[in-house]
N, C-alpha and C positions, 0 to 999 in steps of 0.2 A: 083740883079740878081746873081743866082751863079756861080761862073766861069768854065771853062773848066779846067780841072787836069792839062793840061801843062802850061799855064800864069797862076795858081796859083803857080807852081813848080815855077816858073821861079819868079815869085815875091821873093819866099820862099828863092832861092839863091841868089836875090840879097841882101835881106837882111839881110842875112846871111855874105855877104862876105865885107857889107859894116861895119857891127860891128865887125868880127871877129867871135863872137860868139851868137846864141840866144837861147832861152828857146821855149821847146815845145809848151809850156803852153802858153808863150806870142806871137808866132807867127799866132796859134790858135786864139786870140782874136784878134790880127788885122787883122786878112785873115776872121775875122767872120764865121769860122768853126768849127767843134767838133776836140779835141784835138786825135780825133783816127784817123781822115782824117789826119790832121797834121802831126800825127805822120808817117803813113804812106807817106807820101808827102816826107818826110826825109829819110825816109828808101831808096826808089828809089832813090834818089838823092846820098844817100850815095854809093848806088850797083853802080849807073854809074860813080863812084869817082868823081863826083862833090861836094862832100863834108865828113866832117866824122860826126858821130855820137856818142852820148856819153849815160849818162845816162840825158836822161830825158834833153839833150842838142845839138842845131847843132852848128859844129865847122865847118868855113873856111879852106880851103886845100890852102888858099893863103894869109901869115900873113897882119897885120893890125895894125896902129901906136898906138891906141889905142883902143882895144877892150872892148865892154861894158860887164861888170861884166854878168852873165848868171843866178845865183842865188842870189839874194838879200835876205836879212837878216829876212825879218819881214814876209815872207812866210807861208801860216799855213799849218797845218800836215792834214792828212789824221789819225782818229782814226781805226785800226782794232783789232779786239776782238776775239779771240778763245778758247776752254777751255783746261786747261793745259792737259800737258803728252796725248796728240790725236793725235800720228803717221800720221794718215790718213787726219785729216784737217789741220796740220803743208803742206802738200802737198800744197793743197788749199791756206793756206796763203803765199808761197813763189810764187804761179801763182799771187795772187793780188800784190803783195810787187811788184815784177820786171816790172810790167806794171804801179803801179805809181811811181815808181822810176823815168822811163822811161820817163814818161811825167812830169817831172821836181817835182815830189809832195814828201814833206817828210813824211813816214809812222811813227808813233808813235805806238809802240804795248801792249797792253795791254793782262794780263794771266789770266783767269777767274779761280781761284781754284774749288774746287768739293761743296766746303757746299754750302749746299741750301741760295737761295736770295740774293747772292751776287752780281748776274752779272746787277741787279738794279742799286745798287752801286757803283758800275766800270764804266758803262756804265754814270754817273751822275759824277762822279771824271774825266770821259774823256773828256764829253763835256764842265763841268768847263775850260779847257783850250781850251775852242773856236775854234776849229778842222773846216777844210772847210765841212768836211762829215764823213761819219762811215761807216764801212765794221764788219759785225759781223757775226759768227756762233756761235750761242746757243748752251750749255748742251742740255736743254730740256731733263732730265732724264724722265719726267712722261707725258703723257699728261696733267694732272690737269699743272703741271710747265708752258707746253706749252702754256696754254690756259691762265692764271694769266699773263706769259709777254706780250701777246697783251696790258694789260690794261695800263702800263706804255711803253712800246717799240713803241707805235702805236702814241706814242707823242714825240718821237724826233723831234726837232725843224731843225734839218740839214740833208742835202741828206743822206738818207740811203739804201745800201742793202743787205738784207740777205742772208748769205750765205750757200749750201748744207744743208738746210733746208726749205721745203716745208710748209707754215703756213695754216692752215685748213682754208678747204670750210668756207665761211660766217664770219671768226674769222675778230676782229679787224684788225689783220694784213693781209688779201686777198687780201688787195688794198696797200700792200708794195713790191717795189721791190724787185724780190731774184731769183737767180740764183744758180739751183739745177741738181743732177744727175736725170735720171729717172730709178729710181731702181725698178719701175714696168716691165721695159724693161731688166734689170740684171738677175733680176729671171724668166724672162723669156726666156731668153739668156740658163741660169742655166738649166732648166727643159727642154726645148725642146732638148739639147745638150747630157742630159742623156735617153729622151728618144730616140732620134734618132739612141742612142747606144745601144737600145734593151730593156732598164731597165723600171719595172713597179711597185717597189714597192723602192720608196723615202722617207729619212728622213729630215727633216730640223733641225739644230741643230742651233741656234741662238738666240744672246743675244735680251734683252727685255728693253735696259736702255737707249735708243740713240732715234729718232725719226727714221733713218735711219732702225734700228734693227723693229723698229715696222710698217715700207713699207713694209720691206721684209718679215716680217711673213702672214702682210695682203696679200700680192700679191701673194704669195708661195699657200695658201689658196684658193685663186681665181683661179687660173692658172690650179692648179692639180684639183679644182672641173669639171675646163669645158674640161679634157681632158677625154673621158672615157675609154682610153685604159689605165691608171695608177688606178694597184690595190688596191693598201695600199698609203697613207701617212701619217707622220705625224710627230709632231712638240713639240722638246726638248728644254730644255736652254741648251747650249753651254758649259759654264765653271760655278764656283766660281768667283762669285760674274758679272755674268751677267746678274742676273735679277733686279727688285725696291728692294728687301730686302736682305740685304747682308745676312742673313740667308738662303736665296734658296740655296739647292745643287742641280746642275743638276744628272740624274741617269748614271749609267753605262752604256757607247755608246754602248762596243762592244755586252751586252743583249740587250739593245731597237732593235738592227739590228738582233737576233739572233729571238725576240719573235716576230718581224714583218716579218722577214724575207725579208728583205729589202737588195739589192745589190746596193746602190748608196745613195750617203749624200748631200746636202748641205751647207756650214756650215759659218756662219758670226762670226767672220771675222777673219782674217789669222792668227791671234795667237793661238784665241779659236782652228783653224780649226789644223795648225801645232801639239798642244797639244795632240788632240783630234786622231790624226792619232799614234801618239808614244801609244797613249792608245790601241787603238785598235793592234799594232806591237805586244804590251806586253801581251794582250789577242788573238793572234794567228791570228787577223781578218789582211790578205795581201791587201792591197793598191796598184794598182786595181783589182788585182785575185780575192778578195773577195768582194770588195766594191767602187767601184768607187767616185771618192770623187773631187767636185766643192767648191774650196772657194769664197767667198765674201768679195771682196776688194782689193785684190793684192797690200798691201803695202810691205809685206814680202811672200807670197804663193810662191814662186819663188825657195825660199831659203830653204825648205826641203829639208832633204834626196833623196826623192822624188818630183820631182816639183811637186806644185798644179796647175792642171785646175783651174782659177780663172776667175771671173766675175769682170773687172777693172773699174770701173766708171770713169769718167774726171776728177781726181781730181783737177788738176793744170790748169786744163781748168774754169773750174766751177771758181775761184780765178780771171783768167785773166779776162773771161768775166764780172765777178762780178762788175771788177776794173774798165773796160771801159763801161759798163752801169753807174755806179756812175762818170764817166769822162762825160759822155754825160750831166749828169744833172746838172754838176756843170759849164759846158760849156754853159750853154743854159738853164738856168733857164723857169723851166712851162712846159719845153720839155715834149709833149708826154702823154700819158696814161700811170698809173705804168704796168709793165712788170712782167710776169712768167715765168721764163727761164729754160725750160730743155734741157741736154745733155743728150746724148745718151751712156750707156757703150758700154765695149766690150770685147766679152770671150778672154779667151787668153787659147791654149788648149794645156796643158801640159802631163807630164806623168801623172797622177793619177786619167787618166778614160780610160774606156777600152769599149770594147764591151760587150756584157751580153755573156757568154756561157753557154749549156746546162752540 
């Protein structure tokens, strides 16, 4: 039977104050609950100073002759995977990292570099050392990419979930955990924010190389079809080297907006979008006098000359939860049907949109 939250608490302190010290993670298996309950069980305890808190440890507020060791030595790591120099899911991994810190787990990290086929590899040198579970976000530059790592990723032997990547309808991976933004709701965020501000002819300027980049082109698509007071839009690559072929040059922003006549941008994501505005500065186009401008991402949109309106997805969130769905399964073996977790972004509305004037 499951207990009521205070005799479990009260269990929790006493054996807590009878060792000194305990581990999240161990008081979780003998309380026979999920280590997120747990964890929170501590947190409380610690607010009302009945005890303290540590990483991933509860310490007694009343010492003890000999307290028992809280981390033992032969503990295994938690593998997570992300691919190098990604600003944006460095975010993400430091949300999963501080929640299994927290629940006593050590993280082991792994840097996926760019050449193709390697994150096969990585992911196979990871598990060689016998990891309790895996936390990964994929390149995924193509879809063909996408669709080839089901065939091997869809056979890890140890709790895994995906992270800030949505694995396609029916693919091998639709029945693996993973916990993602819902960037259908970004650009949509995005779009109805510029029209509400009067604008009817939108550009989307965004990379083509990320799975994330290719939500948001399909949903950007979708959006402005079913809106029919939006005149024109339509859809650029961002920068050099934003698309599958480092050969793509994207065209001249401040002409695509001049021959659509377009007063309002899109743009994924805040580098491309930062760049992207000094281009148009140098070609006379005013941000927002001329052109009202939404980034995607807000990892740096902040930090122009001009703040960006940006579209912020959860980064750090999408990482925690990632961390405490893989805590549940390792807590609780069989637990549950695999799970599809979306969060929700949210605009963040800066200077660099305006109202449309005549």
């Amino acid at each position: 039977m499951r207990q009521p939250g205070d005799v479990r608490r009260q269990r929790i302190l006493a054996m807590v104050s009878s060792r000194g010290a305990a581990r999240v993670s161990d008081l979780a298996e003998e309380l026979e609950v999920s280590i997120v309950t747990a964890r929170r069980d501590v947190e409380e305890l610690a607010r009302a100073g009945k005890l303290r808190r540590g990483h991933g440890v509860a310490r007694s507020i009343v010492p003890v002759e000999a307290p028992a060791d809280p981390m033992p030595d032969n503990d295994r790591a938690i593998a997570l995977m992300v691919p190098e120099r990604h600003t944006y899911l460095y975010e993400t991994l430091h949300g999963a990292r501080s929640t299994l810190e927290e629940a006593g787990m050590r993280v082991v990290l792994h840097i996926a570099p760019k050449d193709a086929g390697v994150e096969q590899s990585l992911v196979e040198r990871a598990l060689a050392d016998n990891p309790q579970g895996l936390l990964i976000a994929p390149r995924w530059r193509t879809a063909e990419e996408q669709e080839a790592a089901g065939t091997w990723l869809a056979n890890v032997d140890v709790p895994m979930v995906i992270m800030e990547r949505r694995p396609s309808t029916g693919s091998l991976l639709h029945a693996v955990d993973s916990v993602c933004s819902d960037h259908w709701y970004g650009v949509y965020l995005a779009v109805e924010h510029l029209v509400g501000l009067g604008h009817r002819r939108i550009v989307l300027a965004a990379r083509y190389d990320s799975p994330t980049a290719r939500t948001v082109r399909a949903a950007f698509a979708q959006i402005v079809a079913d809106r029919p007071e939006i005149e024109d839009a339509v859809v650029v690559l961002s920068g050099r080297g934003a698309g599958i072929d480092p050969t793509d040059q994207p065209p001249d922003f401040a002409t695509v907006l001049r021959e659509h006549k377009a007063t309002a941008a899109v743009m994924h994501g805040d580098e491309d979008a930062l760049m992207l505005v000094q281009q148009l500065a140098e070609a006379g186009v005013r941000v927002p006098q001329d052109c009202s401008v939404v980034a995607y991402d807000d990892v740096v949109a902040a930090l122009g000359s001009t703040p960006l309106t940006a579209v912020a997805p959860p980064k750090a969130e999408v990482g925690r939860v990632a961390a405490e769905l893989l805590l549940e399964r390792l807590s609780k073996p069989g637990w549950g049907r695999p799970r599809r977790i979306e969060l929700m972004p949210e605009l963040k509305v800066r200077g660099s949109t305006d109202r449309l004037t005549d």
